[in-house]
PDB file of N, CA, C and O in Angstrom:
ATOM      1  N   UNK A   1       0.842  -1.175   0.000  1.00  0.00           N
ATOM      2  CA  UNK A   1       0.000   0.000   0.000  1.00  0.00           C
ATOM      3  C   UNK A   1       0.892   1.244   0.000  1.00  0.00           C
ATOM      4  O   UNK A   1       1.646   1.603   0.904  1.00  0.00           O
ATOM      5  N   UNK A   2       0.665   1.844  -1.195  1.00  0.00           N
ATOM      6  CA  UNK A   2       1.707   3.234  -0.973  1.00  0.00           C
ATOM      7  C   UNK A   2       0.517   4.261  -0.912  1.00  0.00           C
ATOM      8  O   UNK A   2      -0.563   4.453  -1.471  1.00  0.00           O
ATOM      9  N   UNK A   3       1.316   4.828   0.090  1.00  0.00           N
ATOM     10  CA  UNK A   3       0.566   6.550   0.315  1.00  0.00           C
ATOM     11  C   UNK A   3       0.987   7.593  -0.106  1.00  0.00           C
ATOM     12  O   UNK A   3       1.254   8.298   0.868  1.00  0.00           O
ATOM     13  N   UNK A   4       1.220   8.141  -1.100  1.00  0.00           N
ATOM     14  CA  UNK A   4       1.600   9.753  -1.620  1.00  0.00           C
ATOM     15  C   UNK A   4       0.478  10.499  -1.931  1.00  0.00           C
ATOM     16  O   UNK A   4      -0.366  10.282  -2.801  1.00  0.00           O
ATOM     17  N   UNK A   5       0.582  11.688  -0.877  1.00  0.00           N
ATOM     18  CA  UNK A   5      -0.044  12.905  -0.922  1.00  0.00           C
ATOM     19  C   UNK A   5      -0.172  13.423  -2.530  1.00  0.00           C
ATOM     20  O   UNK A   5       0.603  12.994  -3.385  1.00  0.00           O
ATOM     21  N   UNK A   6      -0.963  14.143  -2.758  1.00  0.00           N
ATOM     22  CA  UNK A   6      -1.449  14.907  -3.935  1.00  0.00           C
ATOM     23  C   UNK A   6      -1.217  16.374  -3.364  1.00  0.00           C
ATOM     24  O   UNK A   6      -1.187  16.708  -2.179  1.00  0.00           O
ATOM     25  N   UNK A   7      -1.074  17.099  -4.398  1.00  0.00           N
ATOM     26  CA  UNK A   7      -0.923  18.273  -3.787  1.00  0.00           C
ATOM     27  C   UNK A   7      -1.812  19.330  -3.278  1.00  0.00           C
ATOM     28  O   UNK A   7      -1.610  20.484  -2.900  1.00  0.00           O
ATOM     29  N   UNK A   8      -3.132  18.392  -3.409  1.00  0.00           N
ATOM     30  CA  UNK A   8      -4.461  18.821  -2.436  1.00  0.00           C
ATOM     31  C   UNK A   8      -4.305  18.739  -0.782  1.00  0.00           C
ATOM     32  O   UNK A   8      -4.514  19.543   0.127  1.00  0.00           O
ATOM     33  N   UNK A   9      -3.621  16.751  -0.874  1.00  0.00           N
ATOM     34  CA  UNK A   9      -3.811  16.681   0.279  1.00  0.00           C
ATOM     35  C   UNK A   9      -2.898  17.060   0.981  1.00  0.00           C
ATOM     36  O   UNK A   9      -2.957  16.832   2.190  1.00  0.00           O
ATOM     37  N   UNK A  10      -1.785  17.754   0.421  1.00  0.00           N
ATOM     38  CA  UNK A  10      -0.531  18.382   1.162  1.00  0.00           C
ATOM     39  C   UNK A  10      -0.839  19.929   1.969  1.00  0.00           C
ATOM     40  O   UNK A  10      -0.565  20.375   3.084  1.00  0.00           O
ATOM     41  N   UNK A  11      -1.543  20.448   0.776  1.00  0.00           N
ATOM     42  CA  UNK A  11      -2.383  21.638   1.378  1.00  0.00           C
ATOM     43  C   UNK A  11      -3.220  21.480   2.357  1.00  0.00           C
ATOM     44  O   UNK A  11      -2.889  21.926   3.455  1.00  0.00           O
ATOM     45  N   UNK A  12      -4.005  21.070   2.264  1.00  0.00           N
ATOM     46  CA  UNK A  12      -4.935  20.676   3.143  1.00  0.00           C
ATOM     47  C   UNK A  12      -3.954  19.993   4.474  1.00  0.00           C
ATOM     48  O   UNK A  12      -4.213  20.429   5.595  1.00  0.00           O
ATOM     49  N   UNK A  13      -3.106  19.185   4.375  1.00  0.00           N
ATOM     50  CA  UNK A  13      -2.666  18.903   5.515  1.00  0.00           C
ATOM     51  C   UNK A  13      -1.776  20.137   6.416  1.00  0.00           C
ATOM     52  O   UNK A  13      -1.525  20.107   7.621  1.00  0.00           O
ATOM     53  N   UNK A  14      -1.499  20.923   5.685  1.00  0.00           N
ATOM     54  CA  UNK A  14      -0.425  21.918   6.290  1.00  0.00           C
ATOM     55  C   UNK A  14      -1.487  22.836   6.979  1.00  0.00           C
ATOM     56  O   UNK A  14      -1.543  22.970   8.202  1.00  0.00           O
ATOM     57  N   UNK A  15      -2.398  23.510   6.020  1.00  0.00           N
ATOM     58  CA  UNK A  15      -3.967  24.028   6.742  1.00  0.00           C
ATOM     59  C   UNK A  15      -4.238  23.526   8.080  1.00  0.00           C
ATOM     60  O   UNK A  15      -4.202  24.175   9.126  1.00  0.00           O
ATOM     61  N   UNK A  16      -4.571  22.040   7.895  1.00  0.00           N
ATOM     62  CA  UNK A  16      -5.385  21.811   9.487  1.00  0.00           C
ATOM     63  C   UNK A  16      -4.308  22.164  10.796  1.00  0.00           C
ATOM     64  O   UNK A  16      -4.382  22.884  11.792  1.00  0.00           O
ATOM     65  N   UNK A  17      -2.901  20.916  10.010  1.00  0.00           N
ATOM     66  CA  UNK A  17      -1.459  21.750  11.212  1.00  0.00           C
ATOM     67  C   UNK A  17      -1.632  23.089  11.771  1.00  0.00           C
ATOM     68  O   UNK A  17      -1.817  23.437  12.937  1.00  0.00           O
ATOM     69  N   UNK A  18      -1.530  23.783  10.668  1.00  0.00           N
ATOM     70  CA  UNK A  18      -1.819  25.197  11.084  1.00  0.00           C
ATOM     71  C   UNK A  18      -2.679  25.791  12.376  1.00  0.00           C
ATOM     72  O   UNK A  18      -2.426  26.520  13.336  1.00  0.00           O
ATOM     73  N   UNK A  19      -3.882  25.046  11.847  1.00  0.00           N
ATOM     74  CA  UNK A  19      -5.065  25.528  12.463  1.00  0.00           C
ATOM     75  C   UNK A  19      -4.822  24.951  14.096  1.00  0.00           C
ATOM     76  O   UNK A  19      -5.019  25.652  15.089  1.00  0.00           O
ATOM     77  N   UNK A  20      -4.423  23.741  14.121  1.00  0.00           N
ATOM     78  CA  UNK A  20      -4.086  23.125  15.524  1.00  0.00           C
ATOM     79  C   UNK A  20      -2.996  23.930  16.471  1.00  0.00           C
ATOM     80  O   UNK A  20      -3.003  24.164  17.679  1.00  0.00           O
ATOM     81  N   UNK A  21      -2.283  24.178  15.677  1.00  0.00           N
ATOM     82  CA  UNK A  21      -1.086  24.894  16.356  1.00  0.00           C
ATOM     83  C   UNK A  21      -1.688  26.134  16.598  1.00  0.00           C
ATOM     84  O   UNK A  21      -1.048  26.660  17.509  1.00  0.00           O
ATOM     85  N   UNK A  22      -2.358  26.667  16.331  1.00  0.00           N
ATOM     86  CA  UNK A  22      -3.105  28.094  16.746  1.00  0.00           C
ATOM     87  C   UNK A  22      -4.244  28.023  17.597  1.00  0.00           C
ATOM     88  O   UNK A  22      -4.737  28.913  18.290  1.00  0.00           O
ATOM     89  N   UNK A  23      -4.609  26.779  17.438  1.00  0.00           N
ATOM     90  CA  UNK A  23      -6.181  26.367  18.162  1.00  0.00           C
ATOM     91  C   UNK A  23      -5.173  25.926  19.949  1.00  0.00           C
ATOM     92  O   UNK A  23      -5.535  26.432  21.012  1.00  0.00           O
ATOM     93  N   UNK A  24      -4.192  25.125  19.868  1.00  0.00           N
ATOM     94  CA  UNK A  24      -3.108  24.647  21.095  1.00  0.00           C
ATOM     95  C   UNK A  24      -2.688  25.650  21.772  1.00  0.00           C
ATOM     96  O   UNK A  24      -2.727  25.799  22.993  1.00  0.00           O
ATOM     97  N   UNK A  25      -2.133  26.601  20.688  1.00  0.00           N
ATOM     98  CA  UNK A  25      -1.837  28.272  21.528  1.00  0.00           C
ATOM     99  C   UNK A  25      -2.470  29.004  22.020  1.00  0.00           C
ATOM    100  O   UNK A  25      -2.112  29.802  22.886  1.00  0.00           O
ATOM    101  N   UNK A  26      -3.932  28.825  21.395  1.00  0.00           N
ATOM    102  CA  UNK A  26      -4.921  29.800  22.075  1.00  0.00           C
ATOM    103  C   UNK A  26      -5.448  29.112  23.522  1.00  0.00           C
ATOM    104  O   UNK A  26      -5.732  29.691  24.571  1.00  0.00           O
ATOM    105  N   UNK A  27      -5.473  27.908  23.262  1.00  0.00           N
ATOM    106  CA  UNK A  27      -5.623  27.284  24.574  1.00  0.00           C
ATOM    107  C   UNK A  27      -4.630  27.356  25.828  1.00  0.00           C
ATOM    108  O   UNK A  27      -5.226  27.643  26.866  1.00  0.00           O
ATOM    109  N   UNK A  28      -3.452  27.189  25.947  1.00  0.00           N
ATOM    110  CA  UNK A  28      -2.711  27.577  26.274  1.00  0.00           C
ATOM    111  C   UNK A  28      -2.786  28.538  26.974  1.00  0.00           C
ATOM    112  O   UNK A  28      -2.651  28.395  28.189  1.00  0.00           O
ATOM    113  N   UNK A  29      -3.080  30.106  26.279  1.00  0.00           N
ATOM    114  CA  UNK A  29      -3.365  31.268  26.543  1.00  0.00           C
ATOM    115  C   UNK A  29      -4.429  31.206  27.862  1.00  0.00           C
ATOM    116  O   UNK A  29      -4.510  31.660  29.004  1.00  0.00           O
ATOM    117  N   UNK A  30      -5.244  30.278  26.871  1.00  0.00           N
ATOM    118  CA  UNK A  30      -6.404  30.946  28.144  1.00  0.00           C
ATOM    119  C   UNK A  30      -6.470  29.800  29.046  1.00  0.00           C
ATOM    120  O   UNK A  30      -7.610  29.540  29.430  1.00  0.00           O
ATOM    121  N   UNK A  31      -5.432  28.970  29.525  1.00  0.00           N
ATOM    122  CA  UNK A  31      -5.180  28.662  30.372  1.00  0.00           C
ATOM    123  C   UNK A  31      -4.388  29.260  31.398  1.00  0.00           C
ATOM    124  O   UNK A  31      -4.733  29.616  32.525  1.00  0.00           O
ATOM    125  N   UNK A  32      -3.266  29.317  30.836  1.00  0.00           N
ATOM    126  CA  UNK A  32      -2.702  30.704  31.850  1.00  0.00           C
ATOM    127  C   UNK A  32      -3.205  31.403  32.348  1.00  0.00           C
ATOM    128  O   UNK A  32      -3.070  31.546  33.563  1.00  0.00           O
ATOM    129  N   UNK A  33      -4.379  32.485  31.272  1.00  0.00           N
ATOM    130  CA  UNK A  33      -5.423  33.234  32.174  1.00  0.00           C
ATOM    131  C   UNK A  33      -6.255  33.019  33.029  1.00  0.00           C
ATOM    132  O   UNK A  33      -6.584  33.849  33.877  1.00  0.00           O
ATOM    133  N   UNK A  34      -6.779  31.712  32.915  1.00  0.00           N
ATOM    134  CA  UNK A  34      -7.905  31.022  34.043  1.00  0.00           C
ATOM    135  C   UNK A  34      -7.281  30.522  34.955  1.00  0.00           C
ATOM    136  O   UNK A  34      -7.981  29.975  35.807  1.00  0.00           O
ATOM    137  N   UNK A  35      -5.430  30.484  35.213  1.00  0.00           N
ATOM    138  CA  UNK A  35      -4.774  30.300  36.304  1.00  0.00           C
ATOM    139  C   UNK A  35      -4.133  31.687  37.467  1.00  0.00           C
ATOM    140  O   UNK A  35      -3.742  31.735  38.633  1.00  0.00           O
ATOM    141  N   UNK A  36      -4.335  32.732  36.257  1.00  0.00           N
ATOM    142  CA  UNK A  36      -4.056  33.799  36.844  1.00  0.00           C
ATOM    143  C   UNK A  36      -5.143  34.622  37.776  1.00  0.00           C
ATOM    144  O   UNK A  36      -5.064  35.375  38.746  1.00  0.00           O
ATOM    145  N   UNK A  37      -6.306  34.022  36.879  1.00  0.00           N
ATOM    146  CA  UNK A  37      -7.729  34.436  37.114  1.00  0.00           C
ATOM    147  C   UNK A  37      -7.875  34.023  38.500  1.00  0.00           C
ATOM    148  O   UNK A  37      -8.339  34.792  39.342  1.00  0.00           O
ATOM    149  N   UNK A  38      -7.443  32.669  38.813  1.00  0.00           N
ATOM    150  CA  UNK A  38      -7.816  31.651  40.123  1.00  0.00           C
ATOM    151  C   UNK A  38      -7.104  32.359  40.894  1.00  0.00           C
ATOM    152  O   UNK A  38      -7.626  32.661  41.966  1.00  0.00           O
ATOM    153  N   UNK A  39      -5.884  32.787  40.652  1.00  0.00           N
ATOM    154  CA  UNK A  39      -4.401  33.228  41.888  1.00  0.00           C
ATOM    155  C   UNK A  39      -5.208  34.649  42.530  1.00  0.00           C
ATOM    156  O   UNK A  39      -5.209  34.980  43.716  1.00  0.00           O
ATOM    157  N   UNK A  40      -6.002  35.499  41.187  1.00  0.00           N
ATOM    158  CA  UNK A  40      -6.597  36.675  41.834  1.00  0.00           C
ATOM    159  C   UNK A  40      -7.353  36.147  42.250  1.00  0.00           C
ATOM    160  O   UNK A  40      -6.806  36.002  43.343  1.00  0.00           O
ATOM    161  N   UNK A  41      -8.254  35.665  42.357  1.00  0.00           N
ATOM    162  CA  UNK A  41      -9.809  35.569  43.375  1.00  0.00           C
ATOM    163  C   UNK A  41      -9.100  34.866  44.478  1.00  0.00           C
ATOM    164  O   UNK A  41      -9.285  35.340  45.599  1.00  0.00           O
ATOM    165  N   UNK A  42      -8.452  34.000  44.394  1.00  0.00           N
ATOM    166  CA  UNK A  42      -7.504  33.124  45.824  1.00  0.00           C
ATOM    167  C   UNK A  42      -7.179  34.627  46.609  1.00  0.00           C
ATOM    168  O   UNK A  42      -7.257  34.747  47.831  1.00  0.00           O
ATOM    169  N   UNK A  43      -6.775  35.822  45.616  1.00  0.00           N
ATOM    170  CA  UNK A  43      -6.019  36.785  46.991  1.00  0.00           C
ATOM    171  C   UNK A  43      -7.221  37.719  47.393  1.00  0.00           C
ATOM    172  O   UNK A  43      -7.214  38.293  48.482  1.00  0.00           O
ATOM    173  N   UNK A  44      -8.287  37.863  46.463  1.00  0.00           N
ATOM    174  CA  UNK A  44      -9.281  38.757  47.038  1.00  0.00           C
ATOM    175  C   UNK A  44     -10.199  38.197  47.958  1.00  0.00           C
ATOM    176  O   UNK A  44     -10.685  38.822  48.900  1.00  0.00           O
ATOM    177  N   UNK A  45     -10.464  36.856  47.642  1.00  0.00           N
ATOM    178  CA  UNK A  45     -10.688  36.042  49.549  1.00  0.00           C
ATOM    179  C   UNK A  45     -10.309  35.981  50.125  1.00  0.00           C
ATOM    180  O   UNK A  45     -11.071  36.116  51.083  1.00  0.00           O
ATOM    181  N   UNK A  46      -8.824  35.733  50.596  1.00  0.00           N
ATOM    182  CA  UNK A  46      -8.560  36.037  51.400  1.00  0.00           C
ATOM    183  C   UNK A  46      -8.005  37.322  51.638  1.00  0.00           C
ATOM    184  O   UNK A  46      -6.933  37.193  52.228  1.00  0.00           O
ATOM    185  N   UNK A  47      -8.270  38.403  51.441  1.00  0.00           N
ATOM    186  CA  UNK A  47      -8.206  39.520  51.901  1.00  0.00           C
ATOM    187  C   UNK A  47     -10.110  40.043  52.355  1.00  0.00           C
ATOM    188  O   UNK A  47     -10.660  40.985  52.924  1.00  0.00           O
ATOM    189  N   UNK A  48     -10.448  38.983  51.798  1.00  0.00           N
ATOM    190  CA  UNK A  48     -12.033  39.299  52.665  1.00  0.00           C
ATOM    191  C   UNK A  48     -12.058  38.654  53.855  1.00  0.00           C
ATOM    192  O   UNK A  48     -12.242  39.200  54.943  1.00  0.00           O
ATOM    193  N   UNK A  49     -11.823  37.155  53.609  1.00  0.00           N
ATOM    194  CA  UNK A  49     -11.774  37.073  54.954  1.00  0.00           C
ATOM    195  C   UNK A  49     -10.686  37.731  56.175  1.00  0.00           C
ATOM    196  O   UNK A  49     -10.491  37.461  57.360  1.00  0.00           O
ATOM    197  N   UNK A  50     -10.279  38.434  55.498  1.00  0.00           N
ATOM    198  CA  UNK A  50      -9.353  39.363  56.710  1.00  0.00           C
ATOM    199  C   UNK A  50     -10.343  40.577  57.543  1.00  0.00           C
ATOM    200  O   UNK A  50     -10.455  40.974  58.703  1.00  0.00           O
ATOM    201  N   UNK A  51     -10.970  40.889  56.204  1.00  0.00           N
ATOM    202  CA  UNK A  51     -11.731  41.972  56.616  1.00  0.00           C
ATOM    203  C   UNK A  51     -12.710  41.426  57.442  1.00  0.00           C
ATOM    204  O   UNK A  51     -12.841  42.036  58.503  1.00  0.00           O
ATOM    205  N   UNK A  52     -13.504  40.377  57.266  1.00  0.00           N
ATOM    206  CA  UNK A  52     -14.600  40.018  57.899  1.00  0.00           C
ATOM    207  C   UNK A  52     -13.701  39.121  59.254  1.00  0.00           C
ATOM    208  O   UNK A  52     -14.358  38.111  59.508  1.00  0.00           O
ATOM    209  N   UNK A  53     -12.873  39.176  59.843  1.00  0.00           N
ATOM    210  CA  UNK A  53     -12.728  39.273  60.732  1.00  0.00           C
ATOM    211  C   UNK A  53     -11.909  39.966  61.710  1.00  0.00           C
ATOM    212  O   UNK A  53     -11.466  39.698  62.827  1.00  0.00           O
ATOM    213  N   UNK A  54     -11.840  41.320  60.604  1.00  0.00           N
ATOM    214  CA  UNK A  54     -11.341  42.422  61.194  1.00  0.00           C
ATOM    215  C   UNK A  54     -13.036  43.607  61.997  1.00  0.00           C
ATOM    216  O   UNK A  54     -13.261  44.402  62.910  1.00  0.00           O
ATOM    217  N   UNK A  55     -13.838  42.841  60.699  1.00  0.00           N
ATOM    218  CA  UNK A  55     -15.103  43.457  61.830  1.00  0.00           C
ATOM    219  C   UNK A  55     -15.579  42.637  62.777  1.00  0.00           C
ATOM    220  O   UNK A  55     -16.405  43.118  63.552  1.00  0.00           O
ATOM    221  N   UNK A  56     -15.194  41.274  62.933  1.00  0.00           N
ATOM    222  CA  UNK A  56     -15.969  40.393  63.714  1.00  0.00           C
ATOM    223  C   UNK A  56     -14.815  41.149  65.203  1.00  0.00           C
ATOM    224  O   UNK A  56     -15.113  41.249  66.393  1.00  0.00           O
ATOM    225  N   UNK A  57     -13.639  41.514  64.565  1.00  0.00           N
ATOM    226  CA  UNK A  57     -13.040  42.001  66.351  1.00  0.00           C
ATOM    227  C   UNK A  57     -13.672  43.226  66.797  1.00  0.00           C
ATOM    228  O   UNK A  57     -13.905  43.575  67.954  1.00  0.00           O
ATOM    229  N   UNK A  58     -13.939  43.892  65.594  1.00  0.00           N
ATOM    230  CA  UNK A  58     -14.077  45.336  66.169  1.00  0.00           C
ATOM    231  C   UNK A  58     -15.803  45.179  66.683  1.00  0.00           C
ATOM    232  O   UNK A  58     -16.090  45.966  67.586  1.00  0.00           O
ATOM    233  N   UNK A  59     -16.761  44.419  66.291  1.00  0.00           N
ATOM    234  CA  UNK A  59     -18.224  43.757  66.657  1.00  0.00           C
ATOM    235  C   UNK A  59     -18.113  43.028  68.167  1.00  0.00           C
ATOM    236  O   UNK A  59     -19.012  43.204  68.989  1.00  0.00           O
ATOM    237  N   UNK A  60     -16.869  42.146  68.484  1.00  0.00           N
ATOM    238  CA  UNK A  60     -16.947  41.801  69.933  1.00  0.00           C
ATOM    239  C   UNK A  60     -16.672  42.963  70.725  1.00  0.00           C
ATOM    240  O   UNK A  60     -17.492  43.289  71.582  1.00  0.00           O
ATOM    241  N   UNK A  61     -15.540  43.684  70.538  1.00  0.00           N
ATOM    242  CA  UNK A  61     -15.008  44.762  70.962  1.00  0.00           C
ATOM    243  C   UNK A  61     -15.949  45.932  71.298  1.00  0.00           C
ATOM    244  O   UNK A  61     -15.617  46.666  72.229  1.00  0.00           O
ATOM    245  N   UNK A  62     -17.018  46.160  70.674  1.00  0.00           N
ATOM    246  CA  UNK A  62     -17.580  46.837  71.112  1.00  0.00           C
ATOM    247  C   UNK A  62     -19.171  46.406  72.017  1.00  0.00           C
ATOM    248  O   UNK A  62     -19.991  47.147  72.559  1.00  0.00           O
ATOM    249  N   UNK A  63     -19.117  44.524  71.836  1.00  0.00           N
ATOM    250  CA  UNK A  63     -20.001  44.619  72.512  1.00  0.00           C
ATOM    251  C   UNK A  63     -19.342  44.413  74.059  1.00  0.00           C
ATOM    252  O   UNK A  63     -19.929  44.913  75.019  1.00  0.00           O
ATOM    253  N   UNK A  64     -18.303  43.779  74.215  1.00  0.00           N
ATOM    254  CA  UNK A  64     -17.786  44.144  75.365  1.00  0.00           C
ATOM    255  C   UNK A  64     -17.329  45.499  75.866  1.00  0.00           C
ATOM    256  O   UNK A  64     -17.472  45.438  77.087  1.00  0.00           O
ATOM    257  N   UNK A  65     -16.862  46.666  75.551  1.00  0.00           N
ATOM    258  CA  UNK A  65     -16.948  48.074  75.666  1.00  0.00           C
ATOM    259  C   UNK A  65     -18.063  48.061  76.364  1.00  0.00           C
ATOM    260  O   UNK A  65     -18.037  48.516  77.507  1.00  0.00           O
ATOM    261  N   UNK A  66     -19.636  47.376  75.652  1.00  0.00           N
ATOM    262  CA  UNK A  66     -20.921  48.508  76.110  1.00  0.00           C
ATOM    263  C   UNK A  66     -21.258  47.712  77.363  1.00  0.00           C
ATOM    264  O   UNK A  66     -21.958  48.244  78.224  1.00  0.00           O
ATOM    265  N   UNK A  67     -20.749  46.323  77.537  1.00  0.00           N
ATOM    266  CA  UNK A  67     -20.847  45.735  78.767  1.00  0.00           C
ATOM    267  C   UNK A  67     -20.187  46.396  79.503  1.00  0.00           C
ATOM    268  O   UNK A  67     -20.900  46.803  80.420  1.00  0.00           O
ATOM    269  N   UNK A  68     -18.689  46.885  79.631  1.00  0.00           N
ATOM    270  CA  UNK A  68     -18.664  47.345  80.205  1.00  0.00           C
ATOM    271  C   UNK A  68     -19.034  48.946  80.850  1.00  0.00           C
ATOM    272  O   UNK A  68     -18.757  49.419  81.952  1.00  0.00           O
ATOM    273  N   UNK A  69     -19.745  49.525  79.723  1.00  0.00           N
ATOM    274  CA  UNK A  69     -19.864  50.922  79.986  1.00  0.00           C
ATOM    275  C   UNK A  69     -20.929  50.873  81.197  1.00  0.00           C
ATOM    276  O   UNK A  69     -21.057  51.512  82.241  1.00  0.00           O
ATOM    277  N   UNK A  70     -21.781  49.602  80.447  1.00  0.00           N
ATOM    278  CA  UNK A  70     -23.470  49.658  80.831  1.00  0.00           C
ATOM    279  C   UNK A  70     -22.968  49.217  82.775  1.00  0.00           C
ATOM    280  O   UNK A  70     -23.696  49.537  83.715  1.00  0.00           O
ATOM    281  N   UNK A  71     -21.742  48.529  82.930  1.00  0.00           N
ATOM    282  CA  UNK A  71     -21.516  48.277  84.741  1.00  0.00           C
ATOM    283  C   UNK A  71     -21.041  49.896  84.736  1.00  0.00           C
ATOM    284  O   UNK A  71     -21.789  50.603  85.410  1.00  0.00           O
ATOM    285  N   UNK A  72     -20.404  50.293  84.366  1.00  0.00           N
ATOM    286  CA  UNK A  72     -20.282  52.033  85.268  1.00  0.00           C
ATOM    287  C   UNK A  72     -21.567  53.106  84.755  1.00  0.00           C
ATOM    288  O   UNK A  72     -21.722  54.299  85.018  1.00  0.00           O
ATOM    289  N   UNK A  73     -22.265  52.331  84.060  1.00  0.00           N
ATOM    290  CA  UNK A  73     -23.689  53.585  83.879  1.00  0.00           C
ATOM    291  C   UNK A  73     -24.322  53.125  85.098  1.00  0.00           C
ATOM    292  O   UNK A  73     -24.638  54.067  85.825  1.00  0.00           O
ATOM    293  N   UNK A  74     -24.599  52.020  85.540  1.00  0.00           N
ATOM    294  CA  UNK A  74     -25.084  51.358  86.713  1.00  0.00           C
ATOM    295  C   UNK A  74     -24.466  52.368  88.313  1.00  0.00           C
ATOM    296  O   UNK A  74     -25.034  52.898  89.268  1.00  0.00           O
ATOM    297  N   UNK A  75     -23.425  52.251  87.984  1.00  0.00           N
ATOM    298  CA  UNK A  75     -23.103  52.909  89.242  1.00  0.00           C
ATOM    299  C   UNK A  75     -22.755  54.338  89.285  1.00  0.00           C
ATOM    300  O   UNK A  75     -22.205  54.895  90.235  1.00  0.00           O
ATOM    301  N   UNK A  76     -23.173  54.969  88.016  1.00  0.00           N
ATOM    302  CA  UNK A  76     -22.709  56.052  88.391  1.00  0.00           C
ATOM    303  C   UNK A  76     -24.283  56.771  87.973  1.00  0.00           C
ATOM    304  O   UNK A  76     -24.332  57.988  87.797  1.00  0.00           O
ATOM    305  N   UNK A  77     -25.393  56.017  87.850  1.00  0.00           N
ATOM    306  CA  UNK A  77     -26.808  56.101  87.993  1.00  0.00           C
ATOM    307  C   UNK A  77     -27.065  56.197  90.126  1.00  0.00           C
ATOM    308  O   UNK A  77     -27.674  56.969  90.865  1.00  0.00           O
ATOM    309  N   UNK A  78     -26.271  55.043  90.331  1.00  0.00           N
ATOM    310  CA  UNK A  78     -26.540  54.803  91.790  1.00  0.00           C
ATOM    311  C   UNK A  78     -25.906  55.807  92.534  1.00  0.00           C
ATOM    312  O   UNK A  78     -26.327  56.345  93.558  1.00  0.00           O
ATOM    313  N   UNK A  79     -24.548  56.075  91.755  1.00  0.00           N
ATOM    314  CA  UNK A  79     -24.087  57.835  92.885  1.00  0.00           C
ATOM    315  C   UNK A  79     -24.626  58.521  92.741  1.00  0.00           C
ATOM    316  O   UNK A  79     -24.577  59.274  93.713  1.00  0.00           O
ATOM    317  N   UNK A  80     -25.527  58.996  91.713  1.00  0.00           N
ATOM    318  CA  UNK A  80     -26.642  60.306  91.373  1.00  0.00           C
ATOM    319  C   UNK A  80     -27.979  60.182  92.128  1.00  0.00           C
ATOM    320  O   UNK A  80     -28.653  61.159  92.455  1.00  0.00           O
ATOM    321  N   UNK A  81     -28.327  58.822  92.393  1.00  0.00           N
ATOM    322  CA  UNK A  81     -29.309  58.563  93.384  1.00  0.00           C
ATOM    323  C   UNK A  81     -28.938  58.886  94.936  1.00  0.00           C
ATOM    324  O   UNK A  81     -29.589  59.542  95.749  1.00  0.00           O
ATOM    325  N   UNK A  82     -27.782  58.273  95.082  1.00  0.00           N
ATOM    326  CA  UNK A  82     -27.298  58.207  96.668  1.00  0.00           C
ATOM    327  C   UNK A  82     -27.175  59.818  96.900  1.00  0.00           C
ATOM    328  O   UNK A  82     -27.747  60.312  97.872  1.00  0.00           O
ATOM    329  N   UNK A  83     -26.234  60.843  95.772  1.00  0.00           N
ATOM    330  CA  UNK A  83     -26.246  62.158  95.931  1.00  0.00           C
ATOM    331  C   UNK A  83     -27.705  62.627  96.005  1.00  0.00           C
ATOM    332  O   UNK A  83     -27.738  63.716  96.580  1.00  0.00           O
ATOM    333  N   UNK A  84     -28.584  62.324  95.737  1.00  0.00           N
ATOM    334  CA  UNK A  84     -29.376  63.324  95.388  1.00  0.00           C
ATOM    335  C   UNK A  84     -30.071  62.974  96.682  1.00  0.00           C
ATOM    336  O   UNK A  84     -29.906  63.862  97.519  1.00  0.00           O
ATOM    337  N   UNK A  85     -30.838  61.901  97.129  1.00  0.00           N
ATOM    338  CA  UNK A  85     -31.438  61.272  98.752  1.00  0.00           C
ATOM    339  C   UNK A  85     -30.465  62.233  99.387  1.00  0.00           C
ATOM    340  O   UNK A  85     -31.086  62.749 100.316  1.00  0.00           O
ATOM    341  N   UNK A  86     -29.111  62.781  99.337  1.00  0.00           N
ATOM    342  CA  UNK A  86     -28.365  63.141 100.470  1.00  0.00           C
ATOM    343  C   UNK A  86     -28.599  64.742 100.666  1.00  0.00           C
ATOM    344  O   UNK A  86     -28.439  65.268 101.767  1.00  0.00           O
ATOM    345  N   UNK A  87     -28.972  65.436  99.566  1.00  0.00           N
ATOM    346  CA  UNK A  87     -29.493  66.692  99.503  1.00  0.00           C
ATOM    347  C   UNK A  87     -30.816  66.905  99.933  1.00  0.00           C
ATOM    348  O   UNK A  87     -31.307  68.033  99.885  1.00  0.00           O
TER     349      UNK A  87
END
């Protein structure tokens, strides 16, 4: 069985090559990009979750603050009482 190309099918074969090698590169491409793509969203989560538990401190933080404000509103409600019975 011998196989020799015609000079159709030589064309035609160099064409599709072509087309693969450009179709491989473009893939390629946008692989890289959908890896670069991943590396950014990997850093903008975690820079959210930084944030969201940069408010979850500053959210305890202030509910302990109002605990504690709310024990010296308590007593300094009760010195304004004790002052005032004393007048």
């Amino acid at each position: 069985m011998d196989l020799q190309l015609t000079t159709t099918d030589t064309v035609f074969l160099i064409i599709i090559a072509s087309l693969m090698s450009l179709f491989f590169l473009l893939l390629i491409g946008l692989v890289i990009m959908a890896i670069r793509l991943m590396q950014s969203v990997r850093r903008v989560a975690a820079r959210a979750e930084e944030v969201v538990n940069s408010v979850e401190e500053v959210a305890e933080t202030f509910v302990e603050a109002q605990g504690k404000l709310t024990v010296f509103k308590l007593i300094r409600n009760i010195m304004k009482v004790a002052n005032r019975r004393r007048k």
